[in-house]
C-alpha positions in Angstrom: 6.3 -40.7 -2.9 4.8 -43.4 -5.3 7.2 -44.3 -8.4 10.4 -41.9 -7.0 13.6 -43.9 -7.3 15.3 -41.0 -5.4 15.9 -40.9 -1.8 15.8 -37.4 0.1 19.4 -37.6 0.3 19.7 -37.6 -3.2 17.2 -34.8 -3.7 18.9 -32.5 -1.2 21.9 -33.5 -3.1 20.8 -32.4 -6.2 19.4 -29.0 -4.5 22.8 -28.1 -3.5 23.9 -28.6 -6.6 21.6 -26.7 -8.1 22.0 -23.6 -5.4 25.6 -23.8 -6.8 25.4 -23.8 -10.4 22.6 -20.5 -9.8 25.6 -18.9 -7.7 27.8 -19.5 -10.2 25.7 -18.5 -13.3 25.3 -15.1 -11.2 28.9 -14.5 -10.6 29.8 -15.3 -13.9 27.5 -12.2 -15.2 28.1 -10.0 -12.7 32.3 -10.5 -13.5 31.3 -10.4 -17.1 29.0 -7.1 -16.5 32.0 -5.9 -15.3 34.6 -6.5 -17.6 31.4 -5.5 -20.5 31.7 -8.8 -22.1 28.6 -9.6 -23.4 27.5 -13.7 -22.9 25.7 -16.1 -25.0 21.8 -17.2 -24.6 23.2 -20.5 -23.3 24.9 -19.4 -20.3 28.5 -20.3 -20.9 31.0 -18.6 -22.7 30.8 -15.4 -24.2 30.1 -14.0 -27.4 33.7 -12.9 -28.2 33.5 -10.0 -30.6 29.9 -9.2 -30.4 30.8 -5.7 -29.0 32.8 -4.5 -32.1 29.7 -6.2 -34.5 27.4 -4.7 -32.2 29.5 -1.5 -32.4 29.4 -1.5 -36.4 25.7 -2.7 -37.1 25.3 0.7 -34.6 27.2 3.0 -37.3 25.1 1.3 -40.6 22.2 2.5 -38.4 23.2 5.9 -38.1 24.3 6.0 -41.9 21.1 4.4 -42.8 18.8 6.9 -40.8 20.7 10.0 -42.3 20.0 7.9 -45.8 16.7 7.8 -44.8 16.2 11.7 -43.8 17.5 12.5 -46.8 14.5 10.7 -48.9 11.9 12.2 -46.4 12.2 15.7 -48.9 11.8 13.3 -52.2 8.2 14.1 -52.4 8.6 17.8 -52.7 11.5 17.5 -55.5 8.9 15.0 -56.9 6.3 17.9 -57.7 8.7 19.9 -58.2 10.0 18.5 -61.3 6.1 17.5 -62.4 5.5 21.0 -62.6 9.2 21.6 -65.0 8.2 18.8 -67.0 4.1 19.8 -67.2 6.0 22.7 -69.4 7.8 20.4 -71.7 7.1 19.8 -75.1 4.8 16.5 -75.5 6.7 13.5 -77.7 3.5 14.1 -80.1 4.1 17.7 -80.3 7.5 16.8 -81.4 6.9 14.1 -83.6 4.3 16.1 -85.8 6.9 18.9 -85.8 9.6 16.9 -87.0 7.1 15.6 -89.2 6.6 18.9 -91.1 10.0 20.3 -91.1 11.0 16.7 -93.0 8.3 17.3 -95.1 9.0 20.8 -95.9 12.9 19.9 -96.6 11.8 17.2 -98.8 9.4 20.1 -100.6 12.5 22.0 -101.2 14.3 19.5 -102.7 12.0 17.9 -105.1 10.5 21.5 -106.2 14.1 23.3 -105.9 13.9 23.2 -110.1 10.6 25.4 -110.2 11.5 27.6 -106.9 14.5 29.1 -108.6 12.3 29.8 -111.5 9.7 31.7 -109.5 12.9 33.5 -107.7 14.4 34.1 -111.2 18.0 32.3 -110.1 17.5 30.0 -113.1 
């Protein structure tokens, strides 16, 4: 081969090495499969305490599903409180009557001289 510095020794070599490290890598799952350790993306090592993480991530799931079927009825109460508050008074309705009562207290106490005239209390 043009421009290989390697001989075929060296390249068989490096196959067996290779054919190794692949035999290893798969024994290293396989015992890790078994024992249910989970490993990292890289290959070596493992991910000590993913399971418990893994484990707890599961249970905010669960809680945030049953969180989430909860809300799926929030359209319902929704209309259901439209139509309560579609028989409320208005804030204008409100006003105005405040309005006159105020008015028709302050009536009473500017003309209280002349009503207990008309009454005959004075």
């Amino acid at each position: 081969m043009t421009g290989d510095t390697h001989s075929d020794a060296e390249n068989v070599f490096d196959m067996e090495q290779y054919r190794h490290a692949v035999a290893a890598i798969s024994k290293a799952k396989e015992d890790a499969a078994e024992v249910g350790i989970l490993k990292s993306g890289d290959g070596g090592g493992t991910s000590g305490g993913m399971e418990a993480r893994v484990a707890k991530l599961e249970g905010n799931v669960e809680h945030l599903v049953k969180q989430v079927d909860k809300l799926a009825d929030m359209p319902e109460r929704v209309r259901a409180l439209e139509v309560k508050v579609d028989h409320l008074p208005s804030k204008e309705y409100i006003s105005a009557r405040l309005v006159a009562l105020l008015a028709a207290f302050a009536a009473i106490v500017i003309f209280a001289d002349k009503i207990k005239g008309i009454v005959g209390l004075h």
